[in-house]
SEDOLUM-246738 format. One record per residue (C-alpha): y, x, z; chain; residue number from 1. Coordinates in pm, whole numbers. Layout:
<nodes>
+--------+--------+--------+-------+------+
:      v :      u :      w : chain : resi :
+--------+--------+--------+-------+------+
:      Y :      X :      Z :     A :  NUM :
...
+--------+--------+--------+-------+------+
</nodes>
This chain:
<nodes>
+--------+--------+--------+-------+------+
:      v :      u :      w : chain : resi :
+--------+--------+--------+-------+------+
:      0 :      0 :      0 :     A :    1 :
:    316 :    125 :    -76 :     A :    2 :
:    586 :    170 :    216 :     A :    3 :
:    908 :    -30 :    173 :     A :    4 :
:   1224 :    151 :    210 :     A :    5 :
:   1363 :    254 :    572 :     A :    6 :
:   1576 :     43 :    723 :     A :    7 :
:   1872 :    273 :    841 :     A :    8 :
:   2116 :    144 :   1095 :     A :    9 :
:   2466 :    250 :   1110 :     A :   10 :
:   2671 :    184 :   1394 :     A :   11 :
:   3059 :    264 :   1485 :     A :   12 :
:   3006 :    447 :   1820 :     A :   13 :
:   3154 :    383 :   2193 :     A :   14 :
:   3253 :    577 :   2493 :     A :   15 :
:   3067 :    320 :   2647 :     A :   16 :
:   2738 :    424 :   2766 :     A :   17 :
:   2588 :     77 :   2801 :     A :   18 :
:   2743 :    -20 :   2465 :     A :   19 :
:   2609 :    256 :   2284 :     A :   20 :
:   2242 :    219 :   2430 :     A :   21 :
:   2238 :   -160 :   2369 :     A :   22 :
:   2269 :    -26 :   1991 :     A :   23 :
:   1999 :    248 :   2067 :     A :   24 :
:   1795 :    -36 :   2258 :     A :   25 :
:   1857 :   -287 :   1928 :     A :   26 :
:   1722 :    -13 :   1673 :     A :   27 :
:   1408 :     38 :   1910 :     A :   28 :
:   1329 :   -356 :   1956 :     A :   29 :
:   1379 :   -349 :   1584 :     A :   30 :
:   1118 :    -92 :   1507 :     A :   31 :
:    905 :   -273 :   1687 :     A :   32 :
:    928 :   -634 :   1497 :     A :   33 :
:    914 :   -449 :   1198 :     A :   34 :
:    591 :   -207 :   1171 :     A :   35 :
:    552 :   -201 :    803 :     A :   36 :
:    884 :    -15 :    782 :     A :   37 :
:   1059 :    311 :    929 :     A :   38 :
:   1372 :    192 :   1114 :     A :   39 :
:   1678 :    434 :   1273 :     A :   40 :
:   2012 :    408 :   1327 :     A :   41 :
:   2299 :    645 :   1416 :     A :   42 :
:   2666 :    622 :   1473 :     A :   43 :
:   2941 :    759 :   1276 :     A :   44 :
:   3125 :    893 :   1572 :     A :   45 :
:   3178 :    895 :   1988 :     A :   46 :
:   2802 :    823 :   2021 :     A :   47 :
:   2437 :    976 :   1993 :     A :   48 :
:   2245 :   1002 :   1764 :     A :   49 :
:   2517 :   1093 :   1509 :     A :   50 :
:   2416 :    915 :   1142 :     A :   51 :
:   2345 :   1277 :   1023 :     A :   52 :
:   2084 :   1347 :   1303 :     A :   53 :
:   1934 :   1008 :   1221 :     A :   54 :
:   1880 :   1053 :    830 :     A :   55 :
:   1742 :   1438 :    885 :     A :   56 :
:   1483 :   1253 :   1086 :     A :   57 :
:   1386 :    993 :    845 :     A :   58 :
:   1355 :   1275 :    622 :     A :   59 :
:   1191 :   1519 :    756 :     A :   60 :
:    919 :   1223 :    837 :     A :   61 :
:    843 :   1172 :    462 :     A :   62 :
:   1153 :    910 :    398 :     A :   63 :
:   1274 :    966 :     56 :     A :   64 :
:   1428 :    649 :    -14 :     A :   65 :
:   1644 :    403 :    267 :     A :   66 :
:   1891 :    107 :    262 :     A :   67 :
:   2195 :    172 :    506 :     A :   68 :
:   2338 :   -161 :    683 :     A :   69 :
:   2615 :   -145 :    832 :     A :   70 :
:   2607 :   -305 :   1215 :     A :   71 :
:   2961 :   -431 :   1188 :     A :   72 :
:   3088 :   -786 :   1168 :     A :   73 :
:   3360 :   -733 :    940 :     A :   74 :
:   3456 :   -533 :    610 :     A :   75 :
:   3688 :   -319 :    759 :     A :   76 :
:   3763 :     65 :    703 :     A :   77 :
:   3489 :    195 :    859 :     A :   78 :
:   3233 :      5 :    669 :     A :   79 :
:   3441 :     13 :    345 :     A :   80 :
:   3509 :    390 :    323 :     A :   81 :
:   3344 :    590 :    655 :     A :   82 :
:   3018 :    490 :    595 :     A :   83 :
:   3010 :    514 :    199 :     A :   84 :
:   3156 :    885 :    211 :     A :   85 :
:   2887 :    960 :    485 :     A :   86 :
:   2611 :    864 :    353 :     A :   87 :
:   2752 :   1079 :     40 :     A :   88 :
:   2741 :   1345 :    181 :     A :   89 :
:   2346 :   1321 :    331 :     A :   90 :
:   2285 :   1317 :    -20 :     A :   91 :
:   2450 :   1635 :    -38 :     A :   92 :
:   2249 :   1783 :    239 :     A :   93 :
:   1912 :   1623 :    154 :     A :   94 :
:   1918 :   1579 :   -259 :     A :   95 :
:   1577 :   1477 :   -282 :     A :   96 :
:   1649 :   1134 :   -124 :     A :   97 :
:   1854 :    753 :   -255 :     A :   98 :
:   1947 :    471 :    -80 :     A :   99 :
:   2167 :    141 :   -122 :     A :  100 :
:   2389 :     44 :     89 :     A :  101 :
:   2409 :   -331 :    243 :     A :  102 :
:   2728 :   -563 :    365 :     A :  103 :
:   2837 :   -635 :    675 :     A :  104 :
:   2684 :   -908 :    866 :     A :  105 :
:   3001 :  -1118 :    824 :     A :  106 :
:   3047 :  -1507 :   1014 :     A :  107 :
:   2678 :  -1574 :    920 :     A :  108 :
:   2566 :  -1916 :    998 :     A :  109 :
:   2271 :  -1731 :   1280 :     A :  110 :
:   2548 :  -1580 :   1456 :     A :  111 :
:   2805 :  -1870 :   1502 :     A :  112 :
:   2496 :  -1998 :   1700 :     A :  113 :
:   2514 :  -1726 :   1912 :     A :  114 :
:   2866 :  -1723 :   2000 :     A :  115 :
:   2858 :  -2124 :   2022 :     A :  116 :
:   2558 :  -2047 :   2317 :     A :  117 :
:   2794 :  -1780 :   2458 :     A :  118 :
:   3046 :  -2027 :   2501 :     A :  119 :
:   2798 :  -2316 :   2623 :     A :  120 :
:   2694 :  -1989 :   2885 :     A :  121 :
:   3063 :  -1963 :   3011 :     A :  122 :
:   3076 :  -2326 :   3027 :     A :  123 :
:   2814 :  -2305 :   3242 :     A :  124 :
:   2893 :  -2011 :   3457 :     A :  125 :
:   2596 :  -1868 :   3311 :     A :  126 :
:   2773 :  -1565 :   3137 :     A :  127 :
:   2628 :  -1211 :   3259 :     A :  128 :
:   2847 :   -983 :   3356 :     A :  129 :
:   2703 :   -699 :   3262 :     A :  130 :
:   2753 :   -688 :   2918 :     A :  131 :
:   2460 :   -658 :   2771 :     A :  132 :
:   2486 :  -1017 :   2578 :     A :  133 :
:   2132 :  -1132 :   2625 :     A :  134 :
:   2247 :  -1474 :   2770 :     A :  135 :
:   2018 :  -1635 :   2970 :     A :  136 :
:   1711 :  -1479 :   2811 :     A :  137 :
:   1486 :  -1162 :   2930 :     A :  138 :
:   1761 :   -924 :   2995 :     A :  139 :
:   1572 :   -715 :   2694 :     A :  140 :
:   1808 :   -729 :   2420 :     A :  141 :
:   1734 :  -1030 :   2257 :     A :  142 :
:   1763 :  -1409 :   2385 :     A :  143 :
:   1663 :  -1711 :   2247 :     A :  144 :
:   1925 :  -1911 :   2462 :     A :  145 :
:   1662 :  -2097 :   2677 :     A :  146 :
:   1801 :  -2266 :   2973 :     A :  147 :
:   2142 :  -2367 :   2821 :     A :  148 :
:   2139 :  -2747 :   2769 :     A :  149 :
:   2412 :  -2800 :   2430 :     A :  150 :
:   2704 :  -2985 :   2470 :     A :  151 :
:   2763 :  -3253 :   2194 :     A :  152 :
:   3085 :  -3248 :   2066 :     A :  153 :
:   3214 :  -3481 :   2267 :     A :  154 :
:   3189 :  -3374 :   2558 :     A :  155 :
:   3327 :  -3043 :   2418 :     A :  156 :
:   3703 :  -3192 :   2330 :     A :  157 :
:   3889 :  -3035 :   2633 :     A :  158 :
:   3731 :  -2671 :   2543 :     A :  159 :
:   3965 :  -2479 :   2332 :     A :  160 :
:   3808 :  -2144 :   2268 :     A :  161 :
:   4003 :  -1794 :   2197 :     A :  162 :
:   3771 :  -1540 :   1966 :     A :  163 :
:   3886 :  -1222 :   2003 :     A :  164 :
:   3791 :   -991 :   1731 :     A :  165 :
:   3881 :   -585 :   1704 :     A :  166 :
:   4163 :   -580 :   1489 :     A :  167 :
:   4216 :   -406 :   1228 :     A :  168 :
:   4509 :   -228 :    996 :     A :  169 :
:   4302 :   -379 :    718 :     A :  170 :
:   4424 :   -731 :    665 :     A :  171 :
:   4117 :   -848 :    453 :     A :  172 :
:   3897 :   -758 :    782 :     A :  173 :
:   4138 :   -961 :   1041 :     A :  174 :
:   4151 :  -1289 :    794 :     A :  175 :
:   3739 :  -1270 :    824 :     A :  176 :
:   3753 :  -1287 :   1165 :     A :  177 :
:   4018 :  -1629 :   1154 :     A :  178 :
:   3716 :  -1760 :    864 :     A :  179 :
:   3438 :  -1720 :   1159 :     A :  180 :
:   3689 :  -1888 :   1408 :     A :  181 :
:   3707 :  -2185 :   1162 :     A :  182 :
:   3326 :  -2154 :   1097 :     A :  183 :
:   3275 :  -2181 :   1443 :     A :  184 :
:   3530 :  -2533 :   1521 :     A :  185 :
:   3370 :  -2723 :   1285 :     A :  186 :
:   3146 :  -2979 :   1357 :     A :  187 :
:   3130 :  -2829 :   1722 :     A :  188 :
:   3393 :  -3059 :   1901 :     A :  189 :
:   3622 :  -2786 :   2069 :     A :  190 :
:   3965 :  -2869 :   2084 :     A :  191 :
:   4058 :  -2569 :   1889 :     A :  192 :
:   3928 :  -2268 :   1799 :     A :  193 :
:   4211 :  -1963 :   1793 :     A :  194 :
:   4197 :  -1598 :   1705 :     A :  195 :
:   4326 :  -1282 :   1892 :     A :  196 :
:   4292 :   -939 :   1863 :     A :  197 :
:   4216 :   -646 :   2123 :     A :  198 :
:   4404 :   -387 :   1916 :     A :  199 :
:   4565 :   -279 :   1586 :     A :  200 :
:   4678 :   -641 :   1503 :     A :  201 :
:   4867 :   -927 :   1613 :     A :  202 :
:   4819 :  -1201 :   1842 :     A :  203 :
:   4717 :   -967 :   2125 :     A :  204 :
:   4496 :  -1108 :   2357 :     A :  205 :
:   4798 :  -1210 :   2597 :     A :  206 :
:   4954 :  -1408 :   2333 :     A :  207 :
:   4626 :  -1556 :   2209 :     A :  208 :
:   4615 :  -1756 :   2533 :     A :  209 :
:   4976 :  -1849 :   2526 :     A :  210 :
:   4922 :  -1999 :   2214 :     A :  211 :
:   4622 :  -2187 :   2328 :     A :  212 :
:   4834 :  -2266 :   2634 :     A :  213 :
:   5139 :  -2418 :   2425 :     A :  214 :
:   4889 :  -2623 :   2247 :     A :  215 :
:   4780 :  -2814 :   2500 :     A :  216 :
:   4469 :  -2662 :   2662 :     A :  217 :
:   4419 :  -2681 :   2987 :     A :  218 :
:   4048 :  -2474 :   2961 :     A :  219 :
:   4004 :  -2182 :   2717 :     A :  220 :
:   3668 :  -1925 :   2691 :     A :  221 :
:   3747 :  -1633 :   2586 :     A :  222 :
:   3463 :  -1534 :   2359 :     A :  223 :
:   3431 :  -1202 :   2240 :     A :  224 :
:   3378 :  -1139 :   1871 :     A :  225 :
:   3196 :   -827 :   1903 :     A :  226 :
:   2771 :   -696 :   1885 :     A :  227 :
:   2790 :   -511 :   2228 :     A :  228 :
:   2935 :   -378 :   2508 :     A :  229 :
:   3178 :   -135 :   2490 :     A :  230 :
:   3535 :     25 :   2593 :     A :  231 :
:   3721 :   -283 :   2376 :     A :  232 :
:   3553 :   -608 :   2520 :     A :  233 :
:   3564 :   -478 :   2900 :     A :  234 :
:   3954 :   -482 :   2804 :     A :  235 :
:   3940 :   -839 :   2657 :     A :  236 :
:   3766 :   -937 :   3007 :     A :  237 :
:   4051 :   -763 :   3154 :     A :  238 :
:   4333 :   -834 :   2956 :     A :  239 :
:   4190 :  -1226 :   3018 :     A :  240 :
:   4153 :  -1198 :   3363 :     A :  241 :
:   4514 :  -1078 :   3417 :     A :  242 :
:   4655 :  -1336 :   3202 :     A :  243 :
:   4470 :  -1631 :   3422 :     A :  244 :
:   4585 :  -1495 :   3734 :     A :  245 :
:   4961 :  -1551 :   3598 :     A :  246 :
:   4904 :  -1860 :   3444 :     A :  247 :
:   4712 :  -2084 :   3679 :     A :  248 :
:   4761 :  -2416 :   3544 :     A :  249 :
:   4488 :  -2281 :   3277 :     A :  250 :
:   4103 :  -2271 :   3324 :     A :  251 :
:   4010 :  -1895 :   3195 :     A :  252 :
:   3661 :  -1825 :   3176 :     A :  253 :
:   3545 :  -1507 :   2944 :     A :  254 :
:   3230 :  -1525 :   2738 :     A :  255 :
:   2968 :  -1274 :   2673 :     A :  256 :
:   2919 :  -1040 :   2354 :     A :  257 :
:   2686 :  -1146 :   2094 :     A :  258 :
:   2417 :   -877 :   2192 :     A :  259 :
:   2044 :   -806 :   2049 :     A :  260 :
:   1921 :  -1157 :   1973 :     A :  261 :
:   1635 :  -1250 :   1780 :     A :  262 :
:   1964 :  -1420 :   1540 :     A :  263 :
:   2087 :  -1062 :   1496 :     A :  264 :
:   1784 :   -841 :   1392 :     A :  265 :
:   1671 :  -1142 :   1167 :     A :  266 :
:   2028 :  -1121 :    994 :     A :  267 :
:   2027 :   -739 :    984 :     A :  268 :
:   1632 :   -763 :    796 :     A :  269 :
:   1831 :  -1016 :    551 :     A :  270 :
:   2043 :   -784 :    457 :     A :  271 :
:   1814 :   -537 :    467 :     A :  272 :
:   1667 :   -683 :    168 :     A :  273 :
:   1973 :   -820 :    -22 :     A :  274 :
:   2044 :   -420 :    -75 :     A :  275 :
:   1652 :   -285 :   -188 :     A :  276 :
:   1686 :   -629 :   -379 :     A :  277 :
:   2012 :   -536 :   -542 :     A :  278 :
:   2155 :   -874 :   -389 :     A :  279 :
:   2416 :   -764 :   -245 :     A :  280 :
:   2770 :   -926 :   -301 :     A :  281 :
:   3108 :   -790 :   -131 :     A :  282 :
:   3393 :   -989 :   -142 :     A :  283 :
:   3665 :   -796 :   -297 :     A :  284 :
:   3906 :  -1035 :   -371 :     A :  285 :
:   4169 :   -944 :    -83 :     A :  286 :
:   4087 :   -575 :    -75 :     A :  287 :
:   4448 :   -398 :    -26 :     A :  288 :
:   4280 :    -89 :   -196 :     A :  289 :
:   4249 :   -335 :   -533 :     A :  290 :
:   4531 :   -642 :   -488 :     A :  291 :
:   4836 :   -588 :   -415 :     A :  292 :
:   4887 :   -780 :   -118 :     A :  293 :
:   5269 :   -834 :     44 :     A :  294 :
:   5319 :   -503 :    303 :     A :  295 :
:   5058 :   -336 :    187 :     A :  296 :
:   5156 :   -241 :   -181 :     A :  297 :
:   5110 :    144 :   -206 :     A :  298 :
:   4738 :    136 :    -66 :     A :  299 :
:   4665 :      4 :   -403 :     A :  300 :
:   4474 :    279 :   -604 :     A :  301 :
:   4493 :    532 :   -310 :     A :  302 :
:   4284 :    794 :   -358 :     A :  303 :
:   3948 :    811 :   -147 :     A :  304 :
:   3897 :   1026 :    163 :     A :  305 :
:   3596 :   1104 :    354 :     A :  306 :
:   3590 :   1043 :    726 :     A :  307 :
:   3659 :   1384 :    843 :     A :  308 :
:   3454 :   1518 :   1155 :     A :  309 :
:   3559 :   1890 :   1262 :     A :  310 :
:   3265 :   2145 :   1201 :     A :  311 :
:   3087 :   1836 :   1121 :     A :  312 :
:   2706 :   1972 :   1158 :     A :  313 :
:   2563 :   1647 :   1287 :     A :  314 :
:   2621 :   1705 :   1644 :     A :  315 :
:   2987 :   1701 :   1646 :     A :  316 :
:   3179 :   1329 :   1721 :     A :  317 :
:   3534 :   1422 :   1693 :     A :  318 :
:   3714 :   1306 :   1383 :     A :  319 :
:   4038 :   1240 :   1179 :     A :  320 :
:   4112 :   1002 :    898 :     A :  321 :
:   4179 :   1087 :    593 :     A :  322 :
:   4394 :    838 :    392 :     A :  323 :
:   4249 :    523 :    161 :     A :  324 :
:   3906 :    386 :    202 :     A :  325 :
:   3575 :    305 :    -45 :     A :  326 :
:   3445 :    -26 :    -64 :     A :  327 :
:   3045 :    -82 :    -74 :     A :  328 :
:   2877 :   -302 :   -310 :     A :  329 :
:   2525 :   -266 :   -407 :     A :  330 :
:   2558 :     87 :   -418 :     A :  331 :
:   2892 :    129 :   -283 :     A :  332 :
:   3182 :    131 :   -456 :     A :  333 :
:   3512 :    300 :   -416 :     A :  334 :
:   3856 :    221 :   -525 :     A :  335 :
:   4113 :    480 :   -636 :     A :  336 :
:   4262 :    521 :   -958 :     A :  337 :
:   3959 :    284 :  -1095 :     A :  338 :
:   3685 :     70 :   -973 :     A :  339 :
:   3326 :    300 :   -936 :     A :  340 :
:   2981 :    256 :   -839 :     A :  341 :
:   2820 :    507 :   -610 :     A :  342 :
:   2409 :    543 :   -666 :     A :  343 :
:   2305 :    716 :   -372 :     A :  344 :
:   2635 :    933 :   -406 :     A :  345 :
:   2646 :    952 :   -778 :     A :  346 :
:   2991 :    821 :   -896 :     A :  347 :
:   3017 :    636 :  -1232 :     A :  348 :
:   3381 :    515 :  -1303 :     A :  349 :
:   3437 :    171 :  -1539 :     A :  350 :
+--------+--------+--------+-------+------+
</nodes>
């Protein structure tokens, strides 16, 4: 029988310890569900393994070809143009091997489940503490949601909910995280579903509630639009719980990441395929690095960096960024000058 391609995860990184081995702990649980395939995953930066560690080790256990998916929720720089020029450059160091590169997850319909159980957990004052987004399930990584009774959507209309995403300098990436925030109102009942961001963007999280506030609600859950734990939603917990405190007149209870569900590895084996398949479909249309797009005029055509790591050796998680980013599609594609395909690091302009 012949053996499928790896499966090779790529995640951002955090200075968060827990954070970064919920995405180790992911990977491994995985592995597991998927025998008939080699998994790994490695991080980009701040975290171990780095990707470069992780790819020398599929390698050097007979892996010649993989498909790289991106554990991100949205299409922002990092999975545009880091990953693409990384994975570049393993071709460079190991020219014997290809690979295809999948999307982001995106507002899938699996994982506005998940978030619509996070918030039915804070409803409930089930929401864990510890960050480790397994719900009410086995504390393992991945939850089926047992033990929270769903609210219809009536009894849901004094909930307004606040989904706080990462933010991003990347405009494209911040309007997909106001599409899962619509996603996730309708048909669910809440009184409204509003978006904030942690950093790099506007509404902050302080403003996101005084919105919410000035609307009306007089309950909000704060549900954080991120995989796992990390430095980022420990400051949306933070950020929310300082907020309350000031404003008293509003309920404020803060949901829990999405974490390692059974929703989440299905969704990353979906895409997973899409890219052996050649399935995959990015959604260019609002790229600043293709439209121009008001404010953002001269990223149009800039011309395509790696993500630069100093004495980058594969054990090294300091970087810099360089300027403009690649977009992946299929292959991955970059955009600078011209639109291009990438095959396994092989550049063909049209």
């Amino acid at each position: 029988m012949t053996t499928p391609p790896a499966l090779l995860l790529v995640g951002h990184g955090t200075r968060d310890d827990d954070g970064a081995e919920a995405f180790r702990s992911f990977v491994g649980d995985l592995a597991k569900r998927n025998p008939e395939m080699p998994v790994a995953g490695g991080f980009i930066e701040l975290s171990p393994p780095p990707l470069a560690d992780s790819v020398a080790e599929l390698v050097e256990s007979g892996v010649a070809s993989f498909a790289a998916v991106p554990l991100m929720l949205v299409s922002a720089g990092h999975a545009k143009g880091d990953i693409p020029a990384a994975l570049a450059r393993e071709k460079l160091r190991h020219p014997g091997i290809s690979y295809t590169y999948g999307r982001p997850l995106g507002p899938h319909p699996a994982l506005l489940s998940v978030l619509e159980r996070r918030v039915e957990e804070a409803l409930d004052g089930n929401a864990r503490t510890d960050g480790t987004g397994t719900g009410t399930g086995t504390g393992t990584g991945t939850d089926t949601g047992s033990g929270t009774a769903r609210r219809s959507p009536g009894d849901r209309a004094d909930t307004t909910v606040l989904l706080v995403g990462r933010g991003s300098t990347d405009p494209d990436a911040n309007a997909e995280v106001h599409k899962a925030a619509r996603l996730l109102w309708e048909g669910r009942g809440y009184a409204g579903v509003e978006v904030a961001f942690v950093s790099l963007a506007a509404p902050d999280v302080a403003s996101g509630l005084d919105r919410c506030r000035k609307l009306g609600a007089k309950k909000v859950v704060v549900l954080p639009y991120f995989l796992f734990t990390g430095v980022l939603p420990e400051r949306v917990r933070m950020q929310s719980e300082g907020w309350s405190l000031a404003n008293p007149d509003v309920e404020v209870l803060s949901a829990d990441v999405i974490g390692g569900t059974d929703e989440l590895a299905d969704l990353v084996v979906e895409r997973y395929q899409e890219a052996v398949e050649g399935e995959v479909r990015m959604n260019c249309d609002a790229c600043v690095y293709r439209i121009t797009l008001p404010g953002f005029e001269d990223k149009v055509g800039q011309p395509q960096q790696p993500h630069f790591h100093p004495g980058d050796d594969g054990h090294t998680h300091g970087h810099g960024h360089g300027h403009g980013h690649s977009h992946g599609e299929g292959h991955g594609h970059g955009h600078g000058g011209g639109h291009s395909h990438s095959d396994a690091g092989d550049v063909h302009a049209h």
